[in-house]
N, C-alpha and C positions, 0 to 999 in steps of 0.2 A: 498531312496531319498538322494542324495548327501547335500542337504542342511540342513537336518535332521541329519544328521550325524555332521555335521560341529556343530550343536547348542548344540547336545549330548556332544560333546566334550569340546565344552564351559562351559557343567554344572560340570563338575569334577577340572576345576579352580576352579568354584565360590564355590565350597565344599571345596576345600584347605584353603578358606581365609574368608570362613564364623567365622571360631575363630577370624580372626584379627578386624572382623568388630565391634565386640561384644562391644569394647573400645569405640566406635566412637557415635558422636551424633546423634539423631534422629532430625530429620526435625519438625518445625510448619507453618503453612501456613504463619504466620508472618514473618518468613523466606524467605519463593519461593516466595509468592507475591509480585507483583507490587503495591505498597498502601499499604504492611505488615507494620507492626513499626521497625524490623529489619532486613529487606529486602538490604535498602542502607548500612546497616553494614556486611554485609556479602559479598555482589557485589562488583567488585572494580572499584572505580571511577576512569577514567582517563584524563587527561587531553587534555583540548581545542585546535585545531591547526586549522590553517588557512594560503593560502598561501599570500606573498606579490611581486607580482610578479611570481619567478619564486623560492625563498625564502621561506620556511617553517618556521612560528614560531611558538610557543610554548603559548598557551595563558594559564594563573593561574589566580585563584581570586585576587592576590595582584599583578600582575607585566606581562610584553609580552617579550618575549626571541627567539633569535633566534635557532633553532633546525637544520636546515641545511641550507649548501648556496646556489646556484642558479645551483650549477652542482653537487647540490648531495651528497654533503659531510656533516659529522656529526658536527659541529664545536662546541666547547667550548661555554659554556651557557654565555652568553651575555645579559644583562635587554635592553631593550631598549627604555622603560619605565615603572614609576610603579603608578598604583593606584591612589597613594597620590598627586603624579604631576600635575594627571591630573587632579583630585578637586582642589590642588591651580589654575588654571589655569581657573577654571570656578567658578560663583558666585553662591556658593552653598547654600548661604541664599535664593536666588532667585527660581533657578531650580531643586535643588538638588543635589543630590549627586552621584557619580558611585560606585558601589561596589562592583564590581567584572569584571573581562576582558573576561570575558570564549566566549563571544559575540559582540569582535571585529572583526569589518572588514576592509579588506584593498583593498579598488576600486580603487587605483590605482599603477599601475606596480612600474611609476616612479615619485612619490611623496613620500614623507615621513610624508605620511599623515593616521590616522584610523579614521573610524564612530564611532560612539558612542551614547549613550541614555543615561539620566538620565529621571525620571518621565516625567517633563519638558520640557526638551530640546534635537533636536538633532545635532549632531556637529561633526564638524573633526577639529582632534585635530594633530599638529604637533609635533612629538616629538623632532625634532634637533630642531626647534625655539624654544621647549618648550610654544607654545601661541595654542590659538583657535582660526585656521584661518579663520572660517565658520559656523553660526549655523541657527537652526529655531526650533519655535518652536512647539513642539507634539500636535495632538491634540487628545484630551481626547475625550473616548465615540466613538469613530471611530470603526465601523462594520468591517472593510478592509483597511490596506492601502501598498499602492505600493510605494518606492521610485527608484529614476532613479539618477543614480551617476554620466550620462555623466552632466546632465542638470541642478543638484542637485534639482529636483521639485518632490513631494508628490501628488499623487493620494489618494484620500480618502473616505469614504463611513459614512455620518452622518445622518439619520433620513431618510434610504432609498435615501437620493439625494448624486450626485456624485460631489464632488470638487477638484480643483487641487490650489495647494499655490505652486509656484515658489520660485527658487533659491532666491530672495528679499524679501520673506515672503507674496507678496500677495496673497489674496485669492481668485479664480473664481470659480464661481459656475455655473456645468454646468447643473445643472437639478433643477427644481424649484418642481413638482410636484409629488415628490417621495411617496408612500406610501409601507404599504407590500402588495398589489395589484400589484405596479408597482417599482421594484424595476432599480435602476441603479448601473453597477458598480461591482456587487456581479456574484456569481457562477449561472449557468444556466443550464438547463437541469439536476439536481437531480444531480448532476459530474458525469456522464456518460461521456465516450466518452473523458478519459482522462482531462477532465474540473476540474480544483481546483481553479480558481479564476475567476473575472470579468475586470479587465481591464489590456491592453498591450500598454505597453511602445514603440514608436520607438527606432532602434538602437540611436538616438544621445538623445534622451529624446522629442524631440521637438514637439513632437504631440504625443497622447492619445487615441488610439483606447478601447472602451468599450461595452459590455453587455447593455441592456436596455429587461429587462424581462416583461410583460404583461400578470400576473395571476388572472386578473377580470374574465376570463369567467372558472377560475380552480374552483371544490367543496371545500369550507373548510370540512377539517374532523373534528371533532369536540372532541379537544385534552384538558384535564381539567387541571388547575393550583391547588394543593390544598394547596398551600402556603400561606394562607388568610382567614382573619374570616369567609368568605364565598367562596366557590370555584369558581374561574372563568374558563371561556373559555380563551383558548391557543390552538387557531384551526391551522392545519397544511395545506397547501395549497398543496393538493394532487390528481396529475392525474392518476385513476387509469387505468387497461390495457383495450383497447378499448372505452374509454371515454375523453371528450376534454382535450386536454391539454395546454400549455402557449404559446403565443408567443414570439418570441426572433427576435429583432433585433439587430445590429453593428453599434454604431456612433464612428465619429472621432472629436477628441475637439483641435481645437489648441487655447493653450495660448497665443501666440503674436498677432490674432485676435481676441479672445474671442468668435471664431463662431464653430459651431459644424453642420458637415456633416452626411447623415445617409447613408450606403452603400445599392445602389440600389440592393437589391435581389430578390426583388418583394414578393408576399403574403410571410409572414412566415407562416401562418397553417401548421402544421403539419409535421413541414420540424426541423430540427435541423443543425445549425453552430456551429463549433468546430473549435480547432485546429489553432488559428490564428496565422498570420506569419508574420513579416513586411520583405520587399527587404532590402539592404543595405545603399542604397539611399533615404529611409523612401517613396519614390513615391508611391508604391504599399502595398495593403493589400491581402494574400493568406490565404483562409481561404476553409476549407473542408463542405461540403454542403449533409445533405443527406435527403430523405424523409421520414417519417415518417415508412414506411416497412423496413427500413435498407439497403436494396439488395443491394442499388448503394451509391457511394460516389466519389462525384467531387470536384477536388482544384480549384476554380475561384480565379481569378485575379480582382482587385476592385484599381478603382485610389484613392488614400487617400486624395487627395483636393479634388475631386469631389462626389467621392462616384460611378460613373459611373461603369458602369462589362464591363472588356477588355476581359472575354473571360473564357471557360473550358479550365484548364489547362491539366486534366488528370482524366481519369472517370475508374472507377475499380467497377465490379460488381460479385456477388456472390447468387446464389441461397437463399442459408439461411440466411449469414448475411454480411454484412461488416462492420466492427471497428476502425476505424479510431483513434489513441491515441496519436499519435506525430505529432505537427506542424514541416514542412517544416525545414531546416536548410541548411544556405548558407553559401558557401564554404569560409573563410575568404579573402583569395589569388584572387578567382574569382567571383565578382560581379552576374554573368552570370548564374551559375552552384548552384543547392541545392541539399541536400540528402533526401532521402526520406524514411519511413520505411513502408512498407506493407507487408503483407502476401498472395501476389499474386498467390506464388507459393506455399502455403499451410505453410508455415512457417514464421516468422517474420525475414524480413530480409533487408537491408540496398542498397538503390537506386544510382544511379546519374543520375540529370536532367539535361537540362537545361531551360529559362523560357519560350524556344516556348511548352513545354511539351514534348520536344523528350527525352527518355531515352538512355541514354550513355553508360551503362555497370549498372551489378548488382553486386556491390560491395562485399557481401556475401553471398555462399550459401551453402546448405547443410541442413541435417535431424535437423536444432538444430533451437535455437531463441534467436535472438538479444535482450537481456533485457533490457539494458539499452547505449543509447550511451551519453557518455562522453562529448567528442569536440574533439578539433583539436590539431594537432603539426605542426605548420606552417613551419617548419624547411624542417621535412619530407614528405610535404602534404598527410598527414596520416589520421586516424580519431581513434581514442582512443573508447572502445569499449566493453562493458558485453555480455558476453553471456554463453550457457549450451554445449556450442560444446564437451567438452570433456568429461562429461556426463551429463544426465537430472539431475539430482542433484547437478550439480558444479555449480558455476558462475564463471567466470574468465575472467584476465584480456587480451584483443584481440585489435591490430592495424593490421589498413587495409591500403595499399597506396590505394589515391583514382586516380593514373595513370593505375596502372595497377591490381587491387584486390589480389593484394598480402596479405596475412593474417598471421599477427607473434602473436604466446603464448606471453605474456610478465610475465605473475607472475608462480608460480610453477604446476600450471595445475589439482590442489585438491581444495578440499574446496568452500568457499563459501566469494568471495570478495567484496568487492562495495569498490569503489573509491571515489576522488576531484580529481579534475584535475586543476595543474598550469595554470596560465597566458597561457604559450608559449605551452603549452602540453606535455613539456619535461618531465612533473614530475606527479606520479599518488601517493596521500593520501591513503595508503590500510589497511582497516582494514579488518581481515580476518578471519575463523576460520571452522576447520573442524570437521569431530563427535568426532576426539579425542585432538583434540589442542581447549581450550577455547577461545584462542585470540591471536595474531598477528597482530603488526602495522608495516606497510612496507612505503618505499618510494622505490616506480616503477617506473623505468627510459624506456620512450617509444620508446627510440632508442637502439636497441641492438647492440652491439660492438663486433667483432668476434664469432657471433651467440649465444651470453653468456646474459641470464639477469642481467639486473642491479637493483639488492636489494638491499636495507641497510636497515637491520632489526633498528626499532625504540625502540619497547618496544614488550615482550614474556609475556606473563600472561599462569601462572599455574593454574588450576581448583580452583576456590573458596570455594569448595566444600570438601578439604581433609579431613578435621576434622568429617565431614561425613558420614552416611552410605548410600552410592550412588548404587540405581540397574543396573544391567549390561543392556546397551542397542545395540541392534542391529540392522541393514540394510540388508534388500537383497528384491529381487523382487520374484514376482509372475505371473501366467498368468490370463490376463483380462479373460468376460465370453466366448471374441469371439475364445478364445484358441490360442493367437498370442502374443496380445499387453503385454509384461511387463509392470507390474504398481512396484511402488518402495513402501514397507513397514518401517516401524518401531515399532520392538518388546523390551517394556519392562517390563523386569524380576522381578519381587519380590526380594525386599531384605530379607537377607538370604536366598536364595533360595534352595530349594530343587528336587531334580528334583523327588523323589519320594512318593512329596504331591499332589494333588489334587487343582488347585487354581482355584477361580474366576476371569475370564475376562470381563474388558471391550472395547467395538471397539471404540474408540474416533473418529469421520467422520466432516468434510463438504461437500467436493464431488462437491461443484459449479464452476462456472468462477470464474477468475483473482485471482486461491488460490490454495494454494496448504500443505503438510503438512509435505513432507518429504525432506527434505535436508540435502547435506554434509555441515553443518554446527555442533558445540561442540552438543554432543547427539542426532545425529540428526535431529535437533530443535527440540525435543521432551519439550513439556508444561511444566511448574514446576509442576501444579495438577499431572500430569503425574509421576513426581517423587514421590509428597506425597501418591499417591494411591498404589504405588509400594512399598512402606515404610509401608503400612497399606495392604500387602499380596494379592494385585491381578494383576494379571497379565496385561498388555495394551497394543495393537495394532492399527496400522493407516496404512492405506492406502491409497494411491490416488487414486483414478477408472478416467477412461472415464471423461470427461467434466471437471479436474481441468488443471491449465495450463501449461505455459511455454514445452508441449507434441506437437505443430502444431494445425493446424486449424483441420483436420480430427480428434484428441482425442479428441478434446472441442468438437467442433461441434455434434458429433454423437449422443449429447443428444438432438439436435433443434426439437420443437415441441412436444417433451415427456418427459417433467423435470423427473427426480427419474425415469425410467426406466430402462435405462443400468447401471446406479452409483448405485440401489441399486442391480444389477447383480453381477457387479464387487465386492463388497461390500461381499457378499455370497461366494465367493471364497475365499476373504479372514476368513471368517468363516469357511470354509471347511479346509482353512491351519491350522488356531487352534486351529478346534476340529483334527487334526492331531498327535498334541504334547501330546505325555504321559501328559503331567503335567496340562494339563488346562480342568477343567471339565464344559464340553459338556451342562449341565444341568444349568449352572451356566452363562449365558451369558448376558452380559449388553451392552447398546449400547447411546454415550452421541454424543451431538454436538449443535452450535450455529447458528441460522440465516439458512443460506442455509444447514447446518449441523442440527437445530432443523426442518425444513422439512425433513430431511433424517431421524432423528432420528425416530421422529414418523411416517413416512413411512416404516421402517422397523418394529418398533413395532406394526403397525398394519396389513401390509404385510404379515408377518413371524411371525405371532404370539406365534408358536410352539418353534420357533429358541431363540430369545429372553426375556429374564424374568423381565428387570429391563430397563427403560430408563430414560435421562432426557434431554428432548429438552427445548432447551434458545430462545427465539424471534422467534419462527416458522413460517414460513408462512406456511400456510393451504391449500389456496386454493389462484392460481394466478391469477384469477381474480380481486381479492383486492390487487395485487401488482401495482409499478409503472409502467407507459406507457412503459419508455425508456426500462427500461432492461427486462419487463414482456416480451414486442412484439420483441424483438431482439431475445430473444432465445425458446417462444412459437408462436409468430406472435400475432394477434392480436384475442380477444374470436371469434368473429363473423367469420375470417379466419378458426379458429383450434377449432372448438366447443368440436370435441372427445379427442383432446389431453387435453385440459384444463380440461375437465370430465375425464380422466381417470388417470390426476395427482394428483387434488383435492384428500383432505382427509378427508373430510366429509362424504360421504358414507361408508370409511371405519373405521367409530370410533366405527360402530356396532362389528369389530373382536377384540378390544381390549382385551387382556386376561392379562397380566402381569401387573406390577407397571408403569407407566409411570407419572412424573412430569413435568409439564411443567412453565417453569419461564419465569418472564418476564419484561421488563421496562413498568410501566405504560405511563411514555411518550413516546414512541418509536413512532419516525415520519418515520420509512423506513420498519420493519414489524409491521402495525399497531395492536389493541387489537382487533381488528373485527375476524381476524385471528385465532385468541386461543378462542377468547368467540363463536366464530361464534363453533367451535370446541366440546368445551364444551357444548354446545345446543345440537349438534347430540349426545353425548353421556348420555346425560341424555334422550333424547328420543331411546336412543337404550337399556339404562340400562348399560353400563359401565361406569368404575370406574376408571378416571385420577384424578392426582391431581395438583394442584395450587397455583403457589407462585409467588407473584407481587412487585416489587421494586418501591414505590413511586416517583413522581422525576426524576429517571433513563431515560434515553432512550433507544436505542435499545443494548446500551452495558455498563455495572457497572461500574464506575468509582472511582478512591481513596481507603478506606476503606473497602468498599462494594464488590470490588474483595474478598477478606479476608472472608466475611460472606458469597457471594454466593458460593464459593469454596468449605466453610465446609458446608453449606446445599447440596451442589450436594454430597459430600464425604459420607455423615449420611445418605440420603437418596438407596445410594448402601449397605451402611455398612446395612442399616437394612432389606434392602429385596432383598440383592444378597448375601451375605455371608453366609447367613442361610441356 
């Protein structure tokens, strides 16, 4: 085997310089963690930028500098204010004080003006007048709030009701009956479906499109606070899969009437809106519509004064499912024309419309998927652009004309980038890095000039990691079960390694949507746990199987209606690769993951019980029945649709084959895999006579946060250490 051969060759370096390592330090979780105590001492902190215009500056705790000028050049550090100025210049008795710049922003191209917060107050502050030309103030206790820079007015969410305070500081309220029943203003639908907030700004600010959610007729689940001399209820408003779920409707509020419109959609049962859009002219609201099965989804057209429906803009249907994740985007140049991103053709890829609904051309295409788009270069009517085109593992930087779908590389075509994008488009923010470059901050220039990119490297970060002793990690693919699809891995080595020991492995999985675990980014993105277990002599593997993403609709999809079937196939293969390796003993196999990864994990350990010896799954879901509506019925349909796939992914009947160690942890407040899930779990295995174990994070929700990273990490570690290593 050719790639066997490649890793064999690998081990006789890592025996060359196994003496040098012997110097170097050994890792503690207070190190790799996030929430460690000297975590931030070890990482390197880099500094804040943001553009002004088309101007890059440089933002520090004490002071804002310009870093380059509007065509790209590095220029000589320049303050262009500091700190101190800006406290004299506001009444710090009053509001308080700013203390640091890391979180300025500059909304506008051609002012010479930044946003700013203190506790207090918020305000733009000019720095050539030196005064504060505009302020208002914060309001405290606010669930959400939106600002809009053309209009300078604040959207906000207090007590469940939704208010807007305008550029003069008044206040309107546009909802009087809020409760957590009926909430205004906030996120909807569980944020599926691409959703992270509740209200949208028009383009000039002047009107207010929002959320108005309806969970009187959802179950509370019955979530306990134990914060209190007596424990109270903290019930979680949760629909689960084939059971009622919320209503949702869309108002429009304007400020200079004080009247608010509701967009006629007609019943919401069961139906889900996403994805809102406003036209350029603020007239229209587009907003993506689908029913409760998923199969279809339509952009409708809504007049924003009236709320009237002008019309199905464009209707896209799909057997298993459709996903809708990005609101509409129109072209800056032309009124008339938006982009669109769907997966029509089995991949996610990048539209032009116009607003009778007729499609114009398909701006990108190919085997790959747009991740992320950017905006515009109005220069070149261009559209700036993420994607995996030049491999499932890259992201990189891609302009398309939207004349002709001409497609240019812009950054160096490795690794793993994500952008900002200037004012004009002319300029991309990049920071970057690939398995073997820790970091890379670029400014990408989105016109290329005698077919050459334009980079100007900003700042090169060396590995934080010298002093040391780092395991070798590696990349390379494998074949899925159906003997075709490469899935892409990540193998790592034990420090000092040997290649003629014997180690313990574990397979670190999620295997779900919207995730994935292998990337050209520094180490593969391999976990820090991943390092310390490596550091403490076992071996560790990941793979993506079937159903994770940025692969096309056909690899997600292939799991619809039988969660854990093919992912834990594919999953076995990668088992077959490393009981392959000399070095990794067969008998000694672990298998760890979180959330859709603690489903996999104990579906494998009760699956495969033979395969497996040691697992520990984190927030499991059990059985999806007790999952949410949105994402249970998108990718199993609904119980009463799929009665034998729902049965035959539950793991409740299988906690009778349990044979190995498995631990299962958990947030006791977890509102997205609930405790029914694991206790329900734990029921069948004491009526079956097996023996899992249990460990609960008070508090917590479905994921540890601060300090508690740190303690769950060495309880997962101690618990391999004591019954895989043996």
């Amino acid at each position: 085997m050719k790639l066997k051969t490649i890793i064999l060759a690998a081990f006789a370096v890592l025996l060359g310089t196994t003496a040098m390592a012997q110097g170097k330090k050994s890792f503690t979780l207070e190190d790799l963690m996030w929430g460690g105590t000297n975590y931030a001492n070890i990482m390197p902190s880099y500094y804040g930028t943001a553009f002004w215009g088309d101007r890059l500056m440089k933002l520090n705790v004490d002071d804002v500098q310009r870093l380059a000028d509007e065509n790209g050049r590095k220029v000589k550090p320049e303050v262009l204010f500091t700190v101190d100025e800006l406290n004299a210049a506001i009444d710090t008795a009053k509001v308080g004080r700013v203390y640091n710049l890391l979180y300025a922003k500059f909304p506008y191209a051609d002012r010479s003006q930044v946003l700013l917060s203190t506790y207090d107050l918020r305000f733009l502050y000019d720095w050539k007048q030196q005064k504060v030309v505009w302020s208002m103030p914060n309001v405290r206790g606010a669930q959400h709030a939106e600002f809009n820079a053309a209009s300078k007015s604040l959207a906000y969410v207090k007590d469940w009701n939704l208010f807007v305070r305008t550029a003069d500081g008044r206040d309107h309220q546009v909802s009087t009956d809020g409760t957590r029943e009926l909430q205004y203003g906030l996120s909807v639908h569980r944020d599926e479906f691409g959703i992270s907030k509740g209200t949208f700004w028009s383009p000039k600010g002047n009107l207010l499109a929002f959320y108005r959610m309806d969970q009187t007729m959802v179950t509370d689940y019955p979530l306990v606070d134990i914060n209190h001399r007596v424990a109270q209820l903290a019930p979680e408003k949760y629909p689960m899969a084939g059971m009622t779920s919320h209503k949702v409707t869309v108002g429009v509020f304007n400020p200079a009437t004080n009247q608010t419109v509701y967009l006629k959609a007609g019943d919401p049962t069961d139906r889900y809106f996403t994805n809102i859009a406003w036209s350029p002219d603020e007239s229209t609201i587009y907003m993506f519509e689908l029913p409760r099965t998923q199969d279809k989804a339509e952009l409708v057209a809504y007049d924003a004064r009236t709320g009237e429906r002008r019309g199905v803009i464009y209707t896209e249907t799909n057997a298993r499912y459709v996903e809708p994740m990005h609101p509409i985007v129109f072209l800056p140049w032309d009124s008339s024309k938006f982009v669109m991103q769907s997966r029509r053709d089995g991949w996610n890829q990048l539209y032009l419309f116009d607003t009778t609904g007729r499609m114009l051309r398909q701006l990108t295409k190919g085997e790959f998927e747009v991740i992320e788009m950017l905006g515009f270069n109005t220069k070149t009517k261009s559209i700036i652009y993420n994607c995996n085109q030049t491999s499932a593992i890259n992201h990189n930087l891609w302009s398309v004309s939207v004349k002709d779908a001409r497609a240019t590389l812009l950054d160096n075509g490795t690794g793993v980038h994500g952008g900002t994008l200037s004012a004009s488009g002319r300029w991309v923010y990049d920071i970057w890095s690939s398995h073997n470059i820790f970091r890379h901050i670029d400014l990408v220039g989105t016109e290329k000039k005698g077919g050459k990119a334009n980079i100007l490297n900003l700042m090169s970060y060396g590995s934080p990691w010298k002093d040391y002793n780092v395991p070798e990690i590696m990349g390379g693919t494998i074949k899925a079960a159906d003997g075709k699809t490469p899935l892409h891995y990540r193998l790592v080595l034990p420090v000092n390694f040997d290649a003629k020991k014997k180690y313990p492995a574990v397979v670190y999985v999620y295997g779900g949507p919207h995730a994935n675990n292998v990337e050209n980014r520094w180490n593969y993105a391999a976990r820090p746990w991943e390092i310390y277990m490596a550091q403490r002599g076992y071996v560790i593997f990941v793979v993506d199987n079937r159903g994770s993403q940025y692969r096309g609709f056909e690899f997600e999809s292939c799991t619809h209606r039988h969660l854990g079937d093919n992912e834990m196939k594919d999953q076995l293969e990668g088992v077959k690769f490393l009981k392959s390796m000399p070095y990794v003993d067969g008998d000694r196999l672990g298998v760890h993951g979180w959330s859709f990864g603690g489903f996999m994990t104990t579906n494998l350990m009760c699956s495969y019980p033979d395969v497996f010896k040691v697992g520990v799954a984190g927030g499991p879901v059990i059985d999806w029945k007790y999952y949410e509506v949105m994402y249970g019925e998108r990718y199993m349909d609904s119980p009463q649709e799929n009665p034998e796939g729902y049965a035959s992914s539950s793991l409740l009947p299988k906690a009778k084959n349990l044979k190995g160690r498995l631990q299962i942890i958990v947030g006791y407040n977890d509102p997205t895999c609930l405790l029914q899930h694991n206790l329900a779990f734990l029921r069948a295995c004491e009526d079956a006579g097996t023996q899992p174990d249990y460990f609960v994070y008070p508090g917590d929700g479905h994921n540890m946060m601060g300090h508690d990273m740190v303690h769950l990490h060495e309880r997962i570690t101690r618990y391999f250490d004591d019954y895989l290593k043996k």
